[in-house]
C-alpha positions in Angstrom: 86.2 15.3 34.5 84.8 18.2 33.3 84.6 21.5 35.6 81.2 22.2 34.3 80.9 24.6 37.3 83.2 27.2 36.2 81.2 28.8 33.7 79.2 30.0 37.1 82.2 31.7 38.4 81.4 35.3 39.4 83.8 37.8 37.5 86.8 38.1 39.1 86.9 34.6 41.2 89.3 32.5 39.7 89.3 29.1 39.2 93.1 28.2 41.1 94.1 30.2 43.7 97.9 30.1 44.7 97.8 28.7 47.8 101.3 28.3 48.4 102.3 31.6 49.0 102.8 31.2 52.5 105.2 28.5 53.9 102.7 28.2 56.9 99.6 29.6 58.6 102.2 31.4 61.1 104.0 33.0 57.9 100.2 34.8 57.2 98.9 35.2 60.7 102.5 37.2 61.6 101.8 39.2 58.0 98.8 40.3 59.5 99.5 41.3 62.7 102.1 43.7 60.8 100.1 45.1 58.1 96.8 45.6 60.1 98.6 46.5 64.0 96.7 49.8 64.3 93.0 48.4 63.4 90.8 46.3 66.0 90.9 42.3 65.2 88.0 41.1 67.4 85.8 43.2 69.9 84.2 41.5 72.7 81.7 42.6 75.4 82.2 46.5 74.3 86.5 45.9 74.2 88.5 46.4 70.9 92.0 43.7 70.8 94.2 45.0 67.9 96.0 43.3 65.5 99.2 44.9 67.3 97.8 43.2 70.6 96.8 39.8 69.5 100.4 39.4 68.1 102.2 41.0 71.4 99.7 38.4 73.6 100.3 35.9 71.3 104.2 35.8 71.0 104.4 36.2 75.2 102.1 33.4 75.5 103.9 31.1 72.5 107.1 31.6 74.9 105.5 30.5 77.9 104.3 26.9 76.5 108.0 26.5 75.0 109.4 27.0 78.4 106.9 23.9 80.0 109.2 21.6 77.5 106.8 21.7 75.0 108.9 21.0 71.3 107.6 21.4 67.9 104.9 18.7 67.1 103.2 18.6 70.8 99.7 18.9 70.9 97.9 21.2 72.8 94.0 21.7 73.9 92.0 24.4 74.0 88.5 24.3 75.6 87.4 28.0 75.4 84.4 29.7 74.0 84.1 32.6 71.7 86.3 34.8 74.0 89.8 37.0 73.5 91.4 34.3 75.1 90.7 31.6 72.3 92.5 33.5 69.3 95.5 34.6 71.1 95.6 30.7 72.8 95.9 29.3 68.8 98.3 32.0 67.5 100.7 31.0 70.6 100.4 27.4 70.1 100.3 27.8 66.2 103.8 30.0 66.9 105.4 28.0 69.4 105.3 25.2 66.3 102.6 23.3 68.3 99.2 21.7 67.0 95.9 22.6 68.4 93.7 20.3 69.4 89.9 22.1 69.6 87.5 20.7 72.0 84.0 21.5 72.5 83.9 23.8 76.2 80.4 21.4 76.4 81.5 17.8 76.3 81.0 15.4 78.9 84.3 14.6 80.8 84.0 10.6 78.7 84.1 12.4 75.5 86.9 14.9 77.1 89.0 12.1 78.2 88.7 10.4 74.9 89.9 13.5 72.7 92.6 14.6 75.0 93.4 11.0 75.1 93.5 10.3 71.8 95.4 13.6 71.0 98.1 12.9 73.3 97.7 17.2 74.2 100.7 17.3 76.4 98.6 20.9 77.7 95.5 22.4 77.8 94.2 25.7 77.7 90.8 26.1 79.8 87.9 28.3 81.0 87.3 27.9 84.3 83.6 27.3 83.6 84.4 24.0 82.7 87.2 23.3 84.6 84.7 21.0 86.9 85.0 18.1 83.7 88.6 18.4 83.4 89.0 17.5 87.4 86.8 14.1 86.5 89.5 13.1 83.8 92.4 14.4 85.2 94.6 11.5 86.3 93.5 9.3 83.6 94.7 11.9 80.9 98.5 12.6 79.6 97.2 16.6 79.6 99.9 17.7 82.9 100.0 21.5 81.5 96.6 23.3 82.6 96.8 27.0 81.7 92.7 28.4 83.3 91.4 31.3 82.0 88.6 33.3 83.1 86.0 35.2 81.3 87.3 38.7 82.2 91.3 37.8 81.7 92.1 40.6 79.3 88.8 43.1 80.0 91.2 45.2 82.3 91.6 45.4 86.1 88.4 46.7 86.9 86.2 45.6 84.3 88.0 42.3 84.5 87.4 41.7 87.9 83.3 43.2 87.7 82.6 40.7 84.8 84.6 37.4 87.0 82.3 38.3 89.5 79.2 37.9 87.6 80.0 35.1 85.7 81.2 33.2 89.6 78.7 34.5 92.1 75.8 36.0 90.4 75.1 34.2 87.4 77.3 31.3 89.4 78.5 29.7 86.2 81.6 28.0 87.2 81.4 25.2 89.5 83.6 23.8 92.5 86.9 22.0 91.0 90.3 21.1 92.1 92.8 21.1 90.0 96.9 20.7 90.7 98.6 23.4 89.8 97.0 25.6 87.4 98.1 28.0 85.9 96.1 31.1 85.3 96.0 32.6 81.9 97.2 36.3 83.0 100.1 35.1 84.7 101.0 32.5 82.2 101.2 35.6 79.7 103.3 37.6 82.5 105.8 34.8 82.8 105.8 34.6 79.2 106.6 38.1 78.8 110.1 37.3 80.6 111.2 34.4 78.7 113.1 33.9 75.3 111.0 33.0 71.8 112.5 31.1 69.9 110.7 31.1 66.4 111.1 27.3 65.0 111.0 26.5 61.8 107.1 26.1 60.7 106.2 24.3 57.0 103.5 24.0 54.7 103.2 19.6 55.9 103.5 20.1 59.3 100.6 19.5 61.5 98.9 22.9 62.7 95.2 21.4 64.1 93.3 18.4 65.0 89.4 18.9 64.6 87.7 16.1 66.2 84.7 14.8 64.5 82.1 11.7 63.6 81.3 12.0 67.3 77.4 12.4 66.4 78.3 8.7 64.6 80.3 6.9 66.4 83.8 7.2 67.9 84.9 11.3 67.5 88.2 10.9 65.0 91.0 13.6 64.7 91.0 15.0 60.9 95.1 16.5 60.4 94.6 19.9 58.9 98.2 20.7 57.7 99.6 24.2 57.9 99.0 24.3 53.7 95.0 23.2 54.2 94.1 26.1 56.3 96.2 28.9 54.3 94.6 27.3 51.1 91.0 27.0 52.6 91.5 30.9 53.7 92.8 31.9 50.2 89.9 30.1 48.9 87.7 31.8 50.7 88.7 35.0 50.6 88.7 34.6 46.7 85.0 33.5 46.4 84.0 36.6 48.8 85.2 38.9 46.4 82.3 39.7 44.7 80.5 41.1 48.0 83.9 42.5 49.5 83.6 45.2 47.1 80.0 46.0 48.3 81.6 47.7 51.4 82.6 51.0 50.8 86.6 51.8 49.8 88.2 52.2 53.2 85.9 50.5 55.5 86.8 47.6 57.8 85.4 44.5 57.1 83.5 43.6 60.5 81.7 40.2 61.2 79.8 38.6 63.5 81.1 35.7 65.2 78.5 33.9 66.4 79.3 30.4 65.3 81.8 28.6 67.8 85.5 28.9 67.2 86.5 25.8 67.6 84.4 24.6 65.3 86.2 24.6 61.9 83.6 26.6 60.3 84.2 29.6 62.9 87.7 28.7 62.9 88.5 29.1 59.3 85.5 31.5 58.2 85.6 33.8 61.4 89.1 33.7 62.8 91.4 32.6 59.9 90.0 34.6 57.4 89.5 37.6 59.6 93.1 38.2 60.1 93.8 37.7 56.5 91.4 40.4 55.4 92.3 42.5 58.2 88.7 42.4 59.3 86.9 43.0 62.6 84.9 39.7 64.2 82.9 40.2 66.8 82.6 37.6 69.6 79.7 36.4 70.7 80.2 34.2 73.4 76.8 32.3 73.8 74.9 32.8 70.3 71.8 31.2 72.1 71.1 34.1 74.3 69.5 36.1 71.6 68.7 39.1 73.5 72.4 39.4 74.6 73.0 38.8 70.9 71.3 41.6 69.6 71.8 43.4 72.3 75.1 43.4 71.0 74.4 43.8 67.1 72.5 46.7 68.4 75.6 48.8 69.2 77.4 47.2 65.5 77.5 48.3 62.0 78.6 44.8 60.7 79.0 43.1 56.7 79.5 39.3 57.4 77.2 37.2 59.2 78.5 33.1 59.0 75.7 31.0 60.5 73.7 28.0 60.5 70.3 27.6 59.8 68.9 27.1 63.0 70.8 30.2 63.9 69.2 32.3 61.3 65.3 31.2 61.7 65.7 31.7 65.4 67.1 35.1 64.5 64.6 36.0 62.1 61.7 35.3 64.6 62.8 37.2 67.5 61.3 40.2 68.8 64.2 42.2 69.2 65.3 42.1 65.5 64.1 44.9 64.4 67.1 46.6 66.9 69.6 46.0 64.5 70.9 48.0 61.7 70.8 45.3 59.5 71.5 47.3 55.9 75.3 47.2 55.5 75.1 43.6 55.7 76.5 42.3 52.1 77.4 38.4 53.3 74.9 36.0 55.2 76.6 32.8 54.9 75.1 29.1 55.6 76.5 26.0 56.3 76.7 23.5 59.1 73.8 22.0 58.2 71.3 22.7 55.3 69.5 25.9 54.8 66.3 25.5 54.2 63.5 27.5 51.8 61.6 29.1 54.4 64.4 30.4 56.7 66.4 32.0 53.5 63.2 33.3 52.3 62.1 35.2 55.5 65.7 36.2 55.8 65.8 37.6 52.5 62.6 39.6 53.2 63.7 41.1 56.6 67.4 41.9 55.5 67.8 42.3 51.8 70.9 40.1 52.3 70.3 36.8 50.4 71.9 33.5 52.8 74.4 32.2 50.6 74.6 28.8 51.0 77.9 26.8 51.7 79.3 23.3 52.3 82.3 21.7 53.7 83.3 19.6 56.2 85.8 19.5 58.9 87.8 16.9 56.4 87.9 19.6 54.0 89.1 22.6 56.2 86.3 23.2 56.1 85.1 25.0 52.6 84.6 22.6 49.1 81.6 24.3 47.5 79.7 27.6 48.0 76.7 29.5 46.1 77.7 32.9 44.6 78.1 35.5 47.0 76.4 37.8 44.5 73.7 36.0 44.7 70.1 37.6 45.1 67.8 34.3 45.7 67.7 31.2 47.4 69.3 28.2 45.3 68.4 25.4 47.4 71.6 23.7 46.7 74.9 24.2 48.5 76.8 25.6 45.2 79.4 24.8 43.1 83.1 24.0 44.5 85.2 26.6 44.8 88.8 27.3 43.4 91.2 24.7 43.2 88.6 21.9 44.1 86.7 19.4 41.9 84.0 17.4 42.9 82.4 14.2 41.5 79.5 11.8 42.9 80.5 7.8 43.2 78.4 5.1 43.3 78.7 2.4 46.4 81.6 0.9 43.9 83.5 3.8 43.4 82.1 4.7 40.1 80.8 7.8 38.8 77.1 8.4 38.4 75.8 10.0 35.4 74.5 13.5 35.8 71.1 13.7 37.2 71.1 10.6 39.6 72.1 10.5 43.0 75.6 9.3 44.6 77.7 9.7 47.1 79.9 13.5 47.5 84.0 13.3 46.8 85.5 15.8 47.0 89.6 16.7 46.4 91.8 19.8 47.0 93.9 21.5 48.6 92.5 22.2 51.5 91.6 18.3 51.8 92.8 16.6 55.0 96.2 15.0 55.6 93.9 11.8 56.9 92.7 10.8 60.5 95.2 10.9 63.4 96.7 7.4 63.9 93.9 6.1 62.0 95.0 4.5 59.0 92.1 2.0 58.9 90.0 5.1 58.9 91.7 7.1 56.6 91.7 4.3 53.9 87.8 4.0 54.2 87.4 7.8 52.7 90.0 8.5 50.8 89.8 7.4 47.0 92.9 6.2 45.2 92.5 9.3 43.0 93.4 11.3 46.3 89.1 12.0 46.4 88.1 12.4 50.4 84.4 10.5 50.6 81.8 12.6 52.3 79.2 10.4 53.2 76.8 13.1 52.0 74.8 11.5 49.4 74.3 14.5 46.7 72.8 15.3 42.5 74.6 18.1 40.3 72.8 19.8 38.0 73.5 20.2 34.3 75.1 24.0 35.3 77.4 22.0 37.9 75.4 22.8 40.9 75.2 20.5 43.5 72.1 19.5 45.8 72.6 17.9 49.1 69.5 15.0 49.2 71.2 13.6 52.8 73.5 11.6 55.0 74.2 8.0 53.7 72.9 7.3 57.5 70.0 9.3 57.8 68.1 8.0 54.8 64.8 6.5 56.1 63.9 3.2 54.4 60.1 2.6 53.9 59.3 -0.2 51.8 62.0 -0.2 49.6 62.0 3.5 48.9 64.4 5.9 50.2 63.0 8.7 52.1 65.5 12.3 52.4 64.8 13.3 55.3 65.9 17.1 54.4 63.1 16.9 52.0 60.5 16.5 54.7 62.0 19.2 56.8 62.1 21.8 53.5 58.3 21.0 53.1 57.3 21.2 56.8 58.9 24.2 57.6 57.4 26.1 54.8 54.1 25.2 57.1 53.2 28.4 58.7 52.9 27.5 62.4 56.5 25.2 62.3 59.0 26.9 63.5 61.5 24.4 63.2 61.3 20.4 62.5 63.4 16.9 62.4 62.6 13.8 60.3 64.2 10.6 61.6 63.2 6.8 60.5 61.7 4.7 63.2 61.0 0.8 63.3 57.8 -0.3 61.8 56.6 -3.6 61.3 55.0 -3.1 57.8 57.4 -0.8 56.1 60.5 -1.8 57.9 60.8 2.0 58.7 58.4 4.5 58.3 58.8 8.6 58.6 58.8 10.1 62.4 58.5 14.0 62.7 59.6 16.2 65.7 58.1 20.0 65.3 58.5 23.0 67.4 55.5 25.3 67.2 55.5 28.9 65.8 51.9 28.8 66.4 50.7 27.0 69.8 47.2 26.3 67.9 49.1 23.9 65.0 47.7 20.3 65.3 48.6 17.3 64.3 45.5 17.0 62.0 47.0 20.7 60.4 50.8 18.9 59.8 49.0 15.6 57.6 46.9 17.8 55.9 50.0 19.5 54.4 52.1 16.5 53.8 49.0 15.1 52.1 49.2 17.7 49.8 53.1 18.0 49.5 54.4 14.7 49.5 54.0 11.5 48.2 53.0 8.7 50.8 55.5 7.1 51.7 57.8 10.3 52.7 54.5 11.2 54.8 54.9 11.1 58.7 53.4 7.7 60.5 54.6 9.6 63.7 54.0 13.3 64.5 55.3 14.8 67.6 55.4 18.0 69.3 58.5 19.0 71.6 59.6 22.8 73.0 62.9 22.4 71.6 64.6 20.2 69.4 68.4 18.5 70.6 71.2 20.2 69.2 75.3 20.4 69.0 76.4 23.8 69.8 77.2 24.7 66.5 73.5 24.7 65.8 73.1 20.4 64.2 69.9 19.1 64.7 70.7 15.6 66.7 68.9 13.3 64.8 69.6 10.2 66.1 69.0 12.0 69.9 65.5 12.1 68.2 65.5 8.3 67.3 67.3 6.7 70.0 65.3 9.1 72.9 61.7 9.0 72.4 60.2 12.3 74.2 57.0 12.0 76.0 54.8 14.8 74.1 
């Protein structure tokens, strides 16, 4: 297949990369800690963690999992949020020659016991916030190892212990749990400390992370991201960010924002991963959905990188307190997650001069496959053209290529393509092509210059009479709706049209009506991608990376 796309390659992007110029993510993360040891790596609530640091935390606490028994290949959890603790947690177990399992700090102890089950993790690394699920699954789970952190573990003595006290008693954020011998994070890093390292041999196919997903569709599967899928992804990346890198003046750190989650793989790769590459400062952000905290802290930041999704970026761009922020060294606002839609990029682009460059991958795919130009100066409305090293082609239910112009299903292969699903071979075999293509499920069109245009999810197209209805293309047209500040199109049963159009809106405006939201559809879409069903809720269900829940939408009808 021709790479149509490469003609729309920025100058000085290539189109390979050599990705194999470390053996193993360990080979580049232990580069980095020596060529950037003097310059901050993350700063969180007002404290900078070097490079130097990270690496000296890092190693003490890699020593103290190998001396629990742990051996090369043992899978170990982390539930922590976007604190210190979470990076230095994943360059340990990533040293030790362990595999890190991510979980999401905010699932239910069933989908806790599943993933922990299903991983096997032989250990777990915990905030105590949650430590209350992990006492509901714990005899049913192989996890025996519990290392508990606490919010102010590595803040210092006193600032440590003013911040533990306003996370347990004031805000009282962590509730009652029992747990058999924990051990807390400190002290597992002390103990550390006085034990031997011993370095094992780390390659390029060896298993460095399960990332659970598919748990908003059924059964939460492990993709295996080998130790050569996240150095390539990170190469990749760093490649097609070129262009803007050299926006920032010669000498200056690179500082982001790290508001998306770390664990998952879009703030693992984009924030963390690439981060230490570049030798960049991220700044955590521990709960993105407090927005005053959140600028609060931009407030005191001269930043360049903002990753986000787009409910992240309209909620942004419609609070009060934006205008706090210095937002003009920013030279990288990238989307993904989710699509980006016209009216969120468009009143980004007017409040920050920083155009949201809109990406796609999945956690499959490590998670980058195709990206806009960061260059860019307008909204595309597509999610780009892939990115070094990885072709893309659309596939009919068959297997077959579609002709340019019409509609079929995303593939994508690379290097930074998934090993498969972990102990799912029946699984694996339903996405992967014999060509070595992994199947999406995202049903896409490329354009003549090689672009490609998200139009959905094979199973959230809505069927009305025979005609398939995107729901992203409802969503694009409401929220350009002044009053809307955000929207969801689902299908519901109906009796005529065997589904018919259902909206969910949260107001901008309280006076919007319903009569207000048909008159616009009537005059921007075609009737039978006009909603039967329009309903008004304060907030619309979410995962914490920022997806709008859908099917929550179908399956739980709100009372309006």
């Amino acid at each position: 297949m021709e790479k149509i796309w490469l003609k729309q390659y920025p100058d000085g992007v290539p189109a390979e990369v050599q990705t194999d110029v470390y053996p193993s993510l360990v080979a580049l993360l232990e580069e980095s800690f020596r060529k950037h040891q003097g310059l901050p790596a993350y700063r969180f609530m007002g404290k900078a963690f070097n490079f130097e640091l990270i690496d000296d935390l890092s190693r003490a606490f890699a020593a103290y999992l190998q001396s629990l028994g742990l051996v090369k290949g043992d899978r170990v959890a982390v539930m922590l949020p976007n604190v210190p603790q979470y990076p230095v947690a994943v360059a340990g177990i990533l040293r030790a020659g362990l595999v890190v399992v991510n979980v999401n700090p905010l699932y239910t102890p069933r989908e806790l016991e599943h993933q922990l089950k299903d991983s096997g993790a032989k250990a777990i690394v915990i905030l105590e916030n949650f430590a209350t699920t992990l006492q509901q699954v714990a005899d049913a789970v192989p996890t025996k190892h519990v290392v508990l952190a606490a919010m102010g573990d590595l803040m210092g003595f006193l600032k440590g212990a003013i911040i533990n006290h306003v996370v347990r008693k004031v805000k009282k954020m962590v509730p009652a749990y029992t747990l058999a011998a924990p051990v807390r994070f400190n002290d597992a890093i002390s103990l550390g400390r006085r034990k031997p390292f011993t370095a094992p041999v780390v390659g390029a196919d060896d298993i460095a992370v399960l990332q659970y997903t598919g748990g908003t569709t059924g059964v939460s599967k492990g993709a295996v991201l080998l130790h050569r899928n996240l150095v390539a992804n990170v190469l990749q990346s760093e490649a097609w960010y070129q262009p803007a890198l050299k926006k920032i003046p010669k000498g200056e750190q690179i500082t982001t924002i790290c508001a998306l989650p770390i664990y998952h793989i879009f703030g693992f790769n984009t924030n963390m991963m690439l981060g230490l590459r570049m030798g960049g400062c991220n700044i955590l952000i521990a709960n993105p959905r407090d927005l005053p905290a959140l600028f609060k802290e931009l407030s005191r930041e001269r930043f360049h990188s903002l990753p986000a999704v787009n409910t992240l970026f309209n909620a942004m761009a419609n609070h009060p307190d934006f205008d706090k922020v210095d937002w003009s060294h920013l030279k990288i606002s990238v989307g993904g997650g989710m699509a980006v839609q016209q009216a969120t990029a468009r009143l980004w682009l007017e409040k920050t001069g920083c155009p949201i460059c809109e990406g796609y991958g999945l956690s499959e795919t490590s998670p980058v496959a195709s990206c806009n130009r960061v260059d860019t100066d307008a909204y595309s409305g597509t999610i780009g053209i892939p990115v070094s090293n990885t072709e893309m082609k659309l596939l009919d239910d068959d297997g077959n290529a579609v002709p340019m112009g019409q509609a079929g299903e995303i593939a994508i292969k690379g290097p930074q393509v998934m090993a498969g699903y972990w102990q799912r071979p029946d699984e694996t075999a339903k996405v992967m092509t014999a060509d070595g293509f992994f199947r999406t499920g995202d049903i896409g069109v490329m354009d003549e210059r090689g672009f490609f245009k998200i139009v959905d999810r094979k199973k959230d197209m809505i069927l009305v009479s025979g005609f398939n209805v995107y729901p992203n293309e409802v969503e694009d047209v409401l929220t350009q709706l002044p009053g809307v500040l955000e929207c969801a199109a689902v299908g519901v049963p109906d009796d005529k049209a065997g589904e018919a159009v259902k909206v969910v809106i949260v107001k901008k405006d309280p006076a919007l009506t319903e009569q207000d939201v048909r008159a616009w559809c009537e005059a921007n879409l075609t009737g039978y991608k006009r909603p039967k069903v329009v309903e008004f809720r304060a907030d619309l269900p979410k995962t914490p990376v920022g997806k709008v829940l859908r099917r929550e939408l179908r399956d739980k009808p709100s009372a309006r």
